[in-house]
N, C-alpha and C positions, 0 to 999 in steps of 0.2 A: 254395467259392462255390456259392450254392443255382441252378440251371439253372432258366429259366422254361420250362413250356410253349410246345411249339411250336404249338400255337394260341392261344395268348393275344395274339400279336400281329395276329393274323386277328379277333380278337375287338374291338379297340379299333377306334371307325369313325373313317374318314379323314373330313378335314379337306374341307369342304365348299367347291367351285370353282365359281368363278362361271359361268354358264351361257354360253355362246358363243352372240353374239346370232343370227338365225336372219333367213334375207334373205330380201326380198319377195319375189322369184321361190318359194321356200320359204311363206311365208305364203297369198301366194296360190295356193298348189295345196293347204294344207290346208284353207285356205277352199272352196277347191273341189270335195273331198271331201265335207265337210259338207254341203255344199251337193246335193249328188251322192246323199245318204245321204236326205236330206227324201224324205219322200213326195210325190207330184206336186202337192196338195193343196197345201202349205205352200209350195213352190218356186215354184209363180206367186202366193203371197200375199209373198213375200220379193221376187220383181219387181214387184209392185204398189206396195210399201214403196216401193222404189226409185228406180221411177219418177213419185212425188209429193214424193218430197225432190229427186231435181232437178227439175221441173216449179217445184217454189216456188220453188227459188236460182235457177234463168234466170229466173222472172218478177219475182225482186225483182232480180236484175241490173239488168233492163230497164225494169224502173220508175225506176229509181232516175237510171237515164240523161233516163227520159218527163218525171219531175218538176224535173231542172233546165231540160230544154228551155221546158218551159212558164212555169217561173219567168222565164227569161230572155223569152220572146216577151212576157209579161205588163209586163217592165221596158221594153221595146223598143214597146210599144203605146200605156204610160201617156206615156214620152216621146213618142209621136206625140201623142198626143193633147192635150198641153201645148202642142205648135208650132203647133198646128191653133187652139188657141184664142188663142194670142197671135198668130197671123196675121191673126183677124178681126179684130182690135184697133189694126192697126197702121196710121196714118194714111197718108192720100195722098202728103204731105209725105217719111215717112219711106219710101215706097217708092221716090222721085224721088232723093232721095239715095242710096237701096243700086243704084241705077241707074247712076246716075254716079259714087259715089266707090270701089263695091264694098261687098262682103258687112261686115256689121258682126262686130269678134273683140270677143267679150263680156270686161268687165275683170276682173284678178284679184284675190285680197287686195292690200291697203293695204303688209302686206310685201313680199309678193314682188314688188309695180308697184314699190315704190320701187328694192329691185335689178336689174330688167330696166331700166327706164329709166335707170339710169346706164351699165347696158350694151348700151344701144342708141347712147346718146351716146356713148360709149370706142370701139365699133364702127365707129362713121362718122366719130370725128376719128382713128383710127387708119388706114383706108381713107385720106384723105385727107391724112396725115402732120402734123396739127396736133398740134403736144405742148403740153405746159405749161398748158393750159387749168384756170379754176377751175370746180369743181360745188359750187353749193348747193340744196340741197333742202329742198322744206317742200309743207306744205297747203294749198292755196289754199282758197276755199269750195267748198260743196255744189253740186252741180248741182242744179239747179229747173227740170225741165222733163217734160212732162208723160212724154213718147216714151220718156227715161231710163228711167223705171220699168221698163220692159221689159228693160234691160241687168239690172237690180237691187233691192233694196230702198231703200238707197242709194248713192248714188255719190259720190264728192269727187274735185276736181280735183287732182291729185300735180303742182307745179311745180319745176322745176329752174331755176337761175341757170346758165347758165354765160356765161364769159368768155372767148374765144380769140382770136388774131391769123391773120387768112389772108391770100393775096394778093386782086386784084379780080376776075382769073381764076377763082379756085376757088372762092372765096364761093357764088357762084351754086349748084356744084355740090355743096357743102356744106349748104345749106339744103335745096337739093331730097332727097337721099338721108334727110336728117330727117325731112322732113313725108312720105316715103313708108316710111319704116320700119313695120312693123307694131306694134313695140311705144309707137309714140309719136302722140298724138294731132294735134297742131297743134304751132306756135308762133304763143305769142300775143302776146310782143313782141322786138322787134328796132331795136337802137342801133347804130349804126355811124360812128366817129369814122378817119379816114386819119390814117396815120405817114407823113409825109416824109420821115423819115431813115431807113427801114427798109422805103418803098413796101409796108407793106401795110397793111391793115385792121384796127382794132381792133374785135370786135363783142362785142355784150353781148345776149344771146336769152334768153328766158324761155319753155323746151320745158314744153312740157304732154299726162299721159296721163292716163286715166281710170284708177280704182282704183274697187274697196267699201270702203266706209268702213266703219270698223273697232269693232266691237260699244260701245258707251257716247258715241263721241263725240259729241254733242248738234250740230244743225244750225246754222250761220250765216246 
């Protein structure tokens, strides 16, 4: 068997290893050499560099904070300035009212009035332990008046039916926790028939809240 040179295997190149990554503490001291190596010239033009690239990212930091601030005071101003102009506007009348009955809560959509107002009703016959009660709901007509406008574009009256049994006692305090609930405006009717055999009350109320009326409905 023929013998190979013993340099032939010194001759064949090894197999190429991946470099072992080199850590920052490492990096930056050859950065620093380099650095070290410039001529004095070039070393305060490489701090010059340096200090207009950050100069720019802190000022576009700080901009960036400046221009929502301003967005936001300019959203905060326009709303002033909306209240300032529907305050001039708002009659005698309806300040005599925000006096006496309190601040007006502006209404919501047509949807969500009608779920708040059944759960303003379910709220206070459950407070007061009246069960079994019936709810019907529907639209009454438009509000026509002039002060409205100011709640809205337009408005529609959201009416409920209901029907419960109370005793003569709690009636009273059943009615009152209604017409002070914030999500209900009034009641604007009220039937009231006595059970002899069961001493309580049958009432039949007709609660009503304000809502927007709801994009296409045409006016009554």
């Amino acid at each position: 068997m023929t013998n190979l040179p013993a340099n032939l295997e010194s001759s064949i190149p090894a197999p190429v290893r991946a470099k072992k990554r080199r850590s920052f503490r490492n990096q930056a001291a050859d950065l620093r050499m380099r650095y070290d190596a410039l001529p004095r010239r070039q070393q305060w033009l490489v701090i010059a560099v340096l200090v207009v690239i950050a100069w720019f990212a802190i000022d576009e930091l700080l901009w960036s904070y400046a221009r929502g601030w301003a967005s936001e005071s300019e959203r905060i101003e326009a709303a002033l300035d909306r209240g300032a102009k529907r305050n001039s506007t708002v009659s005698a009348d309806l300040r005599r009212s925000v006096a006496t009955f309190g601040p007006v809560v502006p209404p919501g959509p047509a949807a969500v009035g009608r779920e708040e107002l059944a759960r303003a009703i379910d709220e206070v016959a459950r407070k007061h332990k009246v069960a079994g009660y019936s709810y019907e709901a529907r639209t009454g007509q438009r509000v026509k008046d002039n002060d409205a406008s100011l709640l809205g574009p337009s408005i529609d009256r959201l009416q409920a039916e209901v029907k419960f049994e109370t005793t003569a006692d709690e009636l009273p305090k059943f009615l009152a926790d209604l017409e002070s609930h914030p999500m209900i405006d009034g009641i604007t009717s009220l039937r009231l028939q006595k059970n002899d055999q069961n001493r309580k009350v049958t009432v039949q109320a007709t609660i009503e809240t304000w809502v927007i009326a709801a994009t296409g409905r045409s006016a009554r």
